[in-house]
C-alpha positions in Angstrom: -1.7 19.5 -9.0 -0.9 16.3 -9.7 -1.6 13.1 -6.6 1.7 11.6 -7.2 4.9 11.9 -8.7 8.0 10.3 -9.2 10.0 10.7 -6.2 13.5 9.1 -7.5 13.0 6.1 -5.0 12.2 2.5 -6.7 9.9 1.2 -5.2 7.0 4.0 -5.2 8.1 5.0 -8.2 7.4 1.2 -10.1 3.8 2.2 -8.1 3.4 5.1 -10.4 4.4 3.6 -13.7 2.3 0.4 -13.0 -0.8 2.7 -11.8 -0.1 4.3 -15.3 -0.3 1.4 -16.8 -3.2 -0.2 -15.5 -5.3 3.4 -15.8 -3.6 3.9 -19.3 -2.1 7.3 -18.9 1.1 8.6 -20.0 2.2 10.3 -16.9 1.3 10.6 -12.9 -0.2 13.9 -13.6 -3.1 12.3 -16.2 -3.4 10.1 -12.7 -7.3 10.5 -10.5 -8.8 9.1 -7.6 -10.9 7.3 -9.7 -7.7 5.6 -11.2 -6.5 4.8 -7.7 -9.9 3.7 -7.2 -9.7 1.1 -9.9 -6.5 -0.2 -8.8 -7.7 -0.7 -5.1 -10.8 -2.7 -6.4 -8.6 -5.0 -8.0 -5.7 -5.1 -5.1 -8.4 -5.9 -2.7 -10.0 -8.4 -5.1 -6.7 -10.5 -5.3 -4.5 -9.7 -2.3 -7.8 -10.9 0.2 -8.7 -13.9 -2.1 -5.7 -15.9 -0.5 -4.7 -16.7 -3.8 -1.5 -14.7 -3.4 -1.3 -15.5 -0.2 2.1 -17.4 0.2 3.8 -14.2 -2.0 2.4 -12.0 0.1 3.2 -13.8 3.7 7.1 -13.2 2.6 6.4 -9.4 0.6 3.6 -7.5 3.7 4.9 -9.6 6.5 1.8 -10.5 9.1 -0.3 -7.8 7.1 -4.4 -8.3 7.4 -4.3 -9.8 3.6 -2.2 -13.3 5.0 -4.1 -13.4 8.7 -6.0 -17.1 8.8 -9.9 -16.6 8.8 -11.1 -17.9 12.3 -13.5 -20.1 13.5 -16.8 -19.5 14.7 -19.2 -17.0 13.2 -18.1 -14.7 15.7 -14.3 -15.0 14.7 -15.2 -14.3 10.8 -17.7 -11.2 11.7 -14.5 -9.7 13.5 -12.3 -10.5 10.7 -14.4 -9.2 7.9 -14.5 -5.9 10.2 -10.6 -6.1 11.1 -10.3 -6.8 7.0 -12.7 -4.1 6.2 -10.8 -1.4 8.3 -7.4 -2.7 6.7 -8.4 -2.3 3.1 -10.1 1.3 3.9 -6.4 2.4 5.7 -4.0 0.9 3.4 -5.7 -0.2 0.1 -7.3 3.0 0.0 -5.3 5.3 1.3 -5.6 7.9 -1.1 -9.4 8.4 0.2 -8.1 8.0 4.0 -8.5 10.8 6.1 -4.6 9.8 7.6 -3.5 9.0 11.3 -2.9 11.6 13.9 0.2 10.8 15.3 1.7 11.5 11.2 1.3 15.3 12.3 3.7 17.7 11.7 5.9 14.9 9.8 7.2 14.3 6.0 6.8 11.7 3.8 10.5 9.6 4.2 10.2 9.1 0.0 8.2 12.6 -0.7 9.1 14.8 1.7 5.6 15.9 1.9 3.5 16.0 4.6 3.0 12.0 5.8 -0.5 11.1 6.9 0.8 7.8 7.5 2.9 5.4 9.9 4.0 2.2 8.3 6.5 -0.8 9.1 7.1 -4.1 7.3 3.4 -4.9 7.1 2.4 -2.4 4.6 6.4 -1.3 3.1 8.5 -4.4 2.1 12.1 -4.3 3.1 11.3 -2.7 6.6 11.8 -3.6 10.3 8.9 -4.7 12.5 5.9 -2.1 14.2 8.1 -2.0 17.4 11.5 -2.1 16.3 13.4 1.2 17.0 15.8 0.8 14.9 15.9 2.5 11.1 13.6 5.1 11.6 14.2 8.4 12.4 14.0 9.9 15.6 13.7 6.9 17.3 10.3 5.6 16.0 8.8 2.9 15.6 7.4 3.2 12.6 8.2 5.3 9.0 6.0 8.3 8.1 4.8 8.5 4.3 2.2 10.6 2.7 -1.4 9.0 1.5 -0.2 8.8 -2.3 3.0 7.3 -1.4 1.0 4.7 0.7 -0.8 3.6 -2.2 1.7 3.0 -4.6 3.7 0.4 -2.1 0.8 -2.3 -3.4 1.9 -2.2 -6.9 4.9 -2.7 -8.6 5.1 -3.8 -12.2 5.4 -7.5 -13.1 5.4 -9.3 -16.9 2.9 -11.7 -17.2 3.8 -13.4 -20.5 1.2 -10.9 -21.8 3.1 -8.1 -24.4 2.8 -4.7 -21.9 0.4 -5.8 -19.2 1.6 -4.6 -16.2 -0.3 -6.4 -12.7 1.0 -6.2 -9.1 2.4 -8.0 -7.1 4.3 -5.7 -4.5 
């Protein structure tokens, strides 16, 4: 069984083509955790060097990959742990084990099970953690499954170099 699939939405589904892309594989099926695995070494490389950092301020609103580094040597221990947990949750969500309050709910873009609760941090285009409004039955965040969590870090974007897809979303 395949990890991912197109779902008919846009955005996860420019995650898919641009993870087949970067892996080199014709279809989501061809698709393994070790491809995923590739692509969050390389998200984590670039979204927590700060060199992104203004794009990503406006596209993962107040998400860990925009935060300020502290001061102190106490301040940046906590933040490489804060940062460390971040990347294992979101980067790598297709090796995360899922939160316990996504039980028993589907995937908004899937319609499998979600393992996940987002908002605007980790999903462009949606309303804050607290917000009530937009999400179904009242809460305050969406649920998605891990694959679909994944694929909301890429999204294809042409670099001047002929079929090189990175990301950027």
């Amino acid at each position: 069984m395949s990890l991912v699939r197109f779902t008919g939405h846009p955005l996860p589904d420019a995650g898919v083509a641009t993870l087949c892309a970067m892996s080199g594989k014709d279809g989501p099926d061809e698709l393994t955790l070790e491809d995923f695995d590739v692509a969050a070494d390389e998200l984590t490389a670039n979204y927590f060097s700060g060199i992104m950092g203004s794009y990503l301020s406006c596209v993962f609103m107040n998400s860990e990959y925009v935060q300020p580094e502290p001061k102190g040597a106490e301040g940046r221990k906590k933040k490489a742990q804060t940062r460390k947990e971040y990347e294992e949750r979101v980067l790598r969500a297709h090796r995360w084990r899922g939160d316990d309050a996504a039980l028993g709910l589907r995937c908004a873009f899937s319609g499998e099970p979600a393992t996940h609760l987002v908002h605007r941090s980790q999903i462009p285009m949606l309303t804050g953690e607290d917000v009530l409004n937009f999400f179904p039955a009242g809460r305050g965040m969406l649920p998605i499954s891990v694959p679909t969590s994944s694929l909301f870090r890429h999204c294809p974007w042409e670099d001047g170099a002929p079929r090189k897809a990175a990301f950027f979303a």
